[in-house]
N, C-alpha and C positions, 0 to 999 in steps of 0.2 A: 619424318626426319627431325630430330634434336636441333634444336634451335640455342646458341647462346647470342645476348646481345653485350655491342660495344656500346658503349653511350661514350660520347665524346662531350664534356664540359668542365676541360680544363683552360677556357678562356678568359681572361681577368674584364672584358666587356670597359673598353675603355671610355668610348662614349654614352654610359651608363654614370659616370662619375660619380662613381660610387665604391665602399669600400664592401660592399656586401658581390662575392661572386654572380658574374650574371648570371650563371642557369637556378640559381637561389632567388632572383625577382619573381613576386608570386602575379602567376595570373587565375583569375576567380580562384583566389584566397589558397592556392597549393603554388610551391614552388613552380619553377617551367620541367627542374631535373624530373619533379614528381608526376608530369603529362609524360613526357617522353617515356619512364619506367611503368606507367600503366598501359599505357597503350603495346607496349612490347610485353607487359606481361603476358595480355591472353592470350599470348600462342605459347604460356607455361615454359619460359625457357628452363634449360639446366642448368645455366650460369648468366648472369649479369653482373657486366665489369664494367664498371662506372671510371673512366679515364679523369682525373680530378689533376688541378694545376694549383690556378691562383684559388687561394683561403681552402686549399685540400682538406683542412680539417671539417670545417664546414660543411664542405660537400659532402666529406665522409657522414659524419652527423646526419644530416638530410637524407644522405639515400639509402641508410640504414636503418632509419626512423620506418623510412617506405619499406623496406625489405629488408630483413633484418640478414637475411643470406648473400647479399649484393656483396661485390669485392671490389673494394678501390685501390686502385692501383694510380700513380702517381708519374706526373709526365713534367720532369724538372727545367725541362728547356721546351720551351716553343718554338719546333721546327717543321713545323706542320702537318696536316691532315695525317698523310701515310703511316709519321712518326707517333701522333697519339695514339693511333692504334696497332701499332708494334708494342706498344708499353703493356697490352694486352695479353702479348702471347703467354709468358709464364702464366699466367691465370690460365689459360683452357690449354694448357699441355697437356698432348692426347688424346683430346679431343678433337672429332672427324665430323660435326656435324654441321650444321648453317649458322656463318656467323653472319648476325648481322648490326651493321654501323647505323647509330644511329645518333643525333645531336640537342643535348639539350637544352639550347636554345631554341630549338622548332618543336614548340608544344604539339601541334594540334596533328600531326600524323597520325588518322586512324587505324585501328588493329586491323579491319577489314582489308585495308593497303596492304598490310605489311601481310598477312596470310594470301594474300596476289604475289607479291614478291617469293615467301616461300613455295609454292605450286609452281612458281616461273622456273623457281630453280632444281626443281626432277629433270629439267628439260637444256637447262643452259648449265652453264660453270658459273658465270658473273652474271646478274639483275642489278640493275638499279634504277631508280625512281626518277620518271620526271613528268612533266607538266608541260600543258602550254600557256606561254605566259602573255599578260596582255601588253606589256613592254618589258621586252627579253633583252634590251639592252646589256644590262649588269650580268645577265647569264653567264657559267657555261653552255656553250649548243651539244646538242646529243644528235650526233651525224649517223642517220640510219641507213642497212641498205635492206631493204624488206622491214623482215623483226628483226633484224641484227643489227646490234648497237657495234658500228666501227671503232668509232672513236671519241672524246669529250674534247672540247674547242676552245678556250676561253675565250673570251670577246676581242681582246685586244689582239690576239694571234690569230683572229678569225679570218676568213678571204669573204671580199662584198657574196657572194654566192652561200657561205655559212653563216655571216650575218642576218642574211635573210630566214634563217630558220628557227621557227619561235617552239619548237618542243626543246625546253631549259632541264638541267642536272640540279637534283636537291642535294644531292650530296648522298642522298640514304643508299646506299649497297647493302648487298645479300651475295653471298660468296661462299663454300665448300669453306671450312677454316684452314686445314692446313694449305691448301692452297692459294688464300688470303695471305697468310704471311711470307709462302713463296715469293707472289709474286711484288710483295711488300718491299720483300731483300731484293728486288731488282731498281725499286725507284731510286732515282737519282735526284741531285737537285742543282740541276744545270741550269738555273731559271733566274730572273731579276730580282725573288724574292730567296734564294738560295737558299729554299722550304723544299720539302718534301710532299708530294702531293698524292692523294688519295687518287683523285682521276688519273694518275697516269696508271693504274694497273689496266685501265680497259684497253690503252695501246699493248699494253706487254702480254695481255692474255693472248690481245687477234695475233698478235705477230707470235705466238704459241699454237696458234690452231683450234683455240681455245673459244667456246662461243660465248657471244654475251646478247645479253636483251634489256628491254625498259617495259617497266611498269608504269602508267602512268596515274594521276592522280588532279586531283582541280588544283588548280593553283594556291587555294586559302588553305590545305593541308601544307604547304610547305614556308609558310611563315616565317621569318626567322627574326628572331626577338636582336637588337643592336644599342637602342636607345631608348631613353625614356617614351620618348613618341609612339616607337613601337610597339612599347609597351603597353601603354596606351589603346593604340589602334587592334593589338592580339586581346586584350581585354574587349574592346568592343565586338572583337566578329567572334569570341566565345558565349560572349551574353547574346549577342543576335538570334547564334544556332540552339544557343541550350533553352532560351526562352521560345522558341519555335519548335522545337524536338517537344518541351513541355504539350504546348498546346493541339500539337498532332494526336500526343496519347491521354489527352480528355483533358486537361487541366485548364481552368479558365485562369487568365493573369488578365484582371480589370483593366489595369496600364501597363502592358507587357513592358514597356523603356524605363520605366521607374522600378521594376525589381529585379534583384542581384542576386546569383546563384553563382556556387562551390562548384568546385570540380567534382564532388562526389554528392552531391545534393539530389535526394530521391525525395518525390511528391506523386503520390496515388492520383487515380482518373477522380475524376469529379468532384475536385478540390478545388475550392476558390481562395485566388491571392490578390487582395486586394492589393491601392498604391502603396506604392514607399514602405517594401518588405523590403528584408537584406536576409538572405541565407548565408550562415560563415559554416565553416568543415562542418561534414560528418552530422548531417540534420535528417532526418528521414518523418516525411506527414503521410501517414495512411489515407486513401479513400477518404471522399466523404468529410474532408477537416475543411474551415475556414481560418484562412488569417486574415487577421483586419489589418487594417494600414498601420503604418508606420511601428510595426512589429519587426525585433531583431531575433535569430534565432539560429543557435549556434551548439556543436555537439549536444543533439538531443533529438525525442523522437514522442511524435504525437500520432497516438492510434485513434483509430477511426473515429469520423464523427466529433473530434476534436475542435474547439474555438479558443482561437488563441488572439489577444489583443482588442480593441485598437491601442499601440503603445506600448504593448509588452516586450517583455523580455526574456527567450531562455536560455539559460546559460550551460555551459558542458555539465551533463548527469541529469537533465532537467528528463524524466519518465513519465509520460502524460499515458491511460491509460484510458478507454474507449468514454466519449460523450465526457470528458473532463471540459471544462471552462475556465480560460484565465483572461483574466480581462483587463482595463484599462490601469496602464503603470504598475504591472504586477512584475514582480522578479523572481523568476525561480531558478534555484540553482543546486546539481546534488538530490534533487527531490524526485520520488517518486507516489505521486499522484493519481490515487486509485478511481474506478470507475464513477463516471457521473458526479465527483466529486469537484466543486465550485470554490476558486479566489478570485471573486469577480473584479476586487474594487484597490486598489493602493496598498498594498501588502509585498513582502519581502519572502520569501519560503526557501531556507536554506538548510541542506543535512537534514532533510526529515522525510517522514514519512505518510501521508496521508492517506486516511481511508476514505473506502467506499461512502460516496451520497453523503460525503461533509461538508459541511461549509464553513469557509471561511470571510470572517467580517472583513469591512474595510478596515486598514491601517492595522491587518496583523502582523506584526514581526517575529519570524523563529529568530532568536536572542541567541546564534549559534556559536559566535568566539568572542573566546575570554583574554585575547591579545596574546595567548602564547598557543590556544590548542583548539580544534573543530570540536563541535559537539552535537549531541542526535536529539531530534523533534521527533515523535512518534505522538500522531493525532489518530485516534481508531476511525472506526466505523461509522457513520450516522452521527457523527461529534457536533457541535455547534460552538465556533469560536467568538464570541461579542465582538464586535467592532474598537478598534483601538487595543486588544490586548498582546500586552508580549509576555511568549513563550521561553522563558530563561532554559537553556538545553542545559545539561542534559533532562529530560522533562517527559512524562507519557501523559497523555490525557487519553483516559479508556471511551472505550465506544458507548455513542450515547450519552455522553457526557455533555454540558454545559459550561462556558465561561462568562461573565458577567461583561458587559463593556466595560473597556478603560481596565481592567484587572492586568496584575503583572503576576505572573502563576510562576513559581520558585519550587513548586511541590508536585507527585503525581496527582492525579484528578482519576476518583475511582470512575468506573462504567455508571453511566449515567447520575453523574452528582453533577451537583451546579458548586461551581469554585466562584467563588466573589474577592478580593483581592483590591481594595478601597478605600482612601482616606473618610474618615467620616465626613460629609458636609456640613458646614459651619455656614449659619446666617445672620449679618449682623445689620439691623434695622436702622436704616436712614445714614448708612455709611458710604455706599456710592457718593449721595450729593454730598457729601463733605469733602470726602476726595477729590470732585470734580471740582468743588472749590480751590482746593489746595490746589490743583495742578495748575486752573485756569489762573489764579493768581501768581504761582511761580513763573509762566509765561509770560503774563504779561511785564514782571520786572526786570525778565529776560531782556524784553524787546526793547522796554524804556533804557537800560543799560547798553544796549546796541546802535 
């Protein structure tokens, strides 16, 4: 069955106090919009219609960044649930296949759930998701009779006998579309909040003849992000799982509580991460790599057998290729860095290019802008850069090449030449002690003057 998803995140999140939309608070370094749009992608929808409110542009922005085929569509009054996804319909006009609601404020709904949901729905007309909760209080209750979801309850209109029942409504529905919006055009809003309500289509379905069921799911899939706090606490039960899912498929994390992983952060089996790593977007470590502590690392990708840090840094474009070495305070950014090839020590590596089995001295800098424009590093093969020298881009040094320490190299460097690039050294005999005179004495007139 075709699948298109609603996403619902046109809520301005007021106890976020904040001017940034709340499905835009990032949790492990991606928006919440961008949990909620991946997780619904793997069941490959035809259509994703991102319902956008407050900072609509924003949102637009965001979830077109994720997907560049998403369609936002725009919900000007906040009349609730039913009504955000009415705003929907013109988007899948014509479409007959499973829509399903989803909000993105509640990151962490797995795809595996939501392909249960779809399977539920061969069988029923309305699915929706719920849990059992450890205090159902704030609920709605999901009133079953067998598999058949009667009806949703909310707590306040519940009778002592439905209070008692802790299977809670996430809100996620799975619905036939155009039948979705039929029974959309029935909700009324006869209520204290004189909103529009998504749970009432499961009364309008039964009182149609119409079947419904529930999917359920753990409780920590249905999170729903409201506050800084929660923020907060959706960040920790992400890092909990992602740093445990890690170490299921071979990954050693020294101080699993001290390292921080992306939502898309991929790390090969029998990789070690030492403390005080941060992984930001879009980082990928092959098999067989180590990071040492207090290494940052962020759009980039270390192939196998990779040493990166203690104290490094790499930054988006940083291409490390098999048995590469970066070592302590190194920065690379833009750079692709060929095999076996070593910047062990204090160096800078920016827009360039590194060959195989180079090495680089400590305190090299690619000298890459000129305060208006980037420029290209190309170090060959087997190169050898002296310690302290900077590379003014645009610049080659051929393979097998040499640079002098302390050299500033302004010119190519053919295949294996040594480039020297040096003030002459000057030495003038018995001039320290005079100066030290000179200084100590300026001191001291200092101090008698004070």
């Amino acid at each position: 069955m075709e699948t298109a998803l609603i996403i619902l995140a046109a809520g301005k999140g007021t106890r976020m106090n904040s001017d940034l939309p709340k499905v835009l608070h990032r949790v492990a370094s991606a928006p919440m919009l961008e949990h909620a749009m991946a997780a619904g992608a793997m069941l490959a929808p035809r259509h994703t219609v991102v319902v956008a409110g407050h900072g609509a542009d924003q949102v637009r922005a965001a979830a077109t960044l994720f997907d560049e085929d998403a369609q936002v569509v725009e919900q000007t009054e906040q009349l609730g649930t039913a009504h955000a996804v009415a705003q929907a319909r013109p988007a899948l006009e014509g479409f007959d296949g499973m829509a399903l609601v989803l909000y993105g404020d509640t990151p962490f709904v797995q795809p595996e759930t939501l392909e249960k949901m779809q399977e539920a729905l061969t069988t029923h007309d309305v699915v929706v998701l719920g849990f059992e909760a450890a205090d159902p209080a704030r609920y709605g209750r999901l009133v079953m009779q067998g598999d058949t979801l009667e009806r949703i309850v909310e707590f306040k209109d519940a009778s002592p006998e439905e209070r008692a029942i802790t299977l809670c409504n996430s809100g996620v529905v799975a619905c036939k579309s155009e039948l979705l919006f039929d029974l959309i055009d029935k909700v009324g809003n006869d209520n204290a909040s004189e909103e529009y309500y998504l749970t009432d289509i499961i009364g309008l379905a039964r009182a149609e003849g119409r079947s419904a069921t529930v999917v359920t799911c753990t409780e920590a899939e249905t999170m729903g992000v409201n506050s800084r706090g929660d923020l907060a606490l959706a960040e920790a039960a992400f890092q909990s799982r992602a740093r445990a899912l890690l170490m299921e498929d071979g990954v050693t994390l020294v101080a699993p509580e001290t390292v921080f992983l992306s939502r898309d952060t991929y790390i090969g089996r029998d990789t070690v991460v030492e403390p005080n790593v941060v992984f930001g977007p879009n980082v990928t470590v092959e098999s067989g790599s180590t990071i040492r502590a207090f290494s940052h690392l962020e759009g980039c990708h270390v192939s196998r057998g990779g040493v990166v840090g203690p104290y490094a840094r790499l930054r988006p474009g940083a291409e490390l290729a098999e048995d590469v070495r970066i070592g302590n305070f190194v920065e690379v950014k833009n750079a692709q860095i060929a095999e076996g090839a070593k910047v062990n020590h204090l160096s800078y590596i920016g827009d360039a290019t590194v060959g195989a089995r180079s090495n680089i001295g400590a305190g090299t800098i690619t000298c890459n802008y000129d305060g208006v424009m980037k420029h290209h590093t190309t170090i060959g093969a087997g190169a050898f850069i002296g310690s302290n020298t900077m590379l003014v881009a645009p610049v080659t040094i051929g393979e097998g090449a040499m640079t002098g320490s302390g050299s500033v190299i302004t010119s190519d460097v053919e295949p294996e030449a040594l480039a020297l690039s040096r003030a002459p050294q000057i030495e003038k005999p018995g001039m320290a002690r005079k100066m030290f005179e000179i200084l100590k004495a300026k001191k001291a007139k200092m101090q008698r003057g004070s």
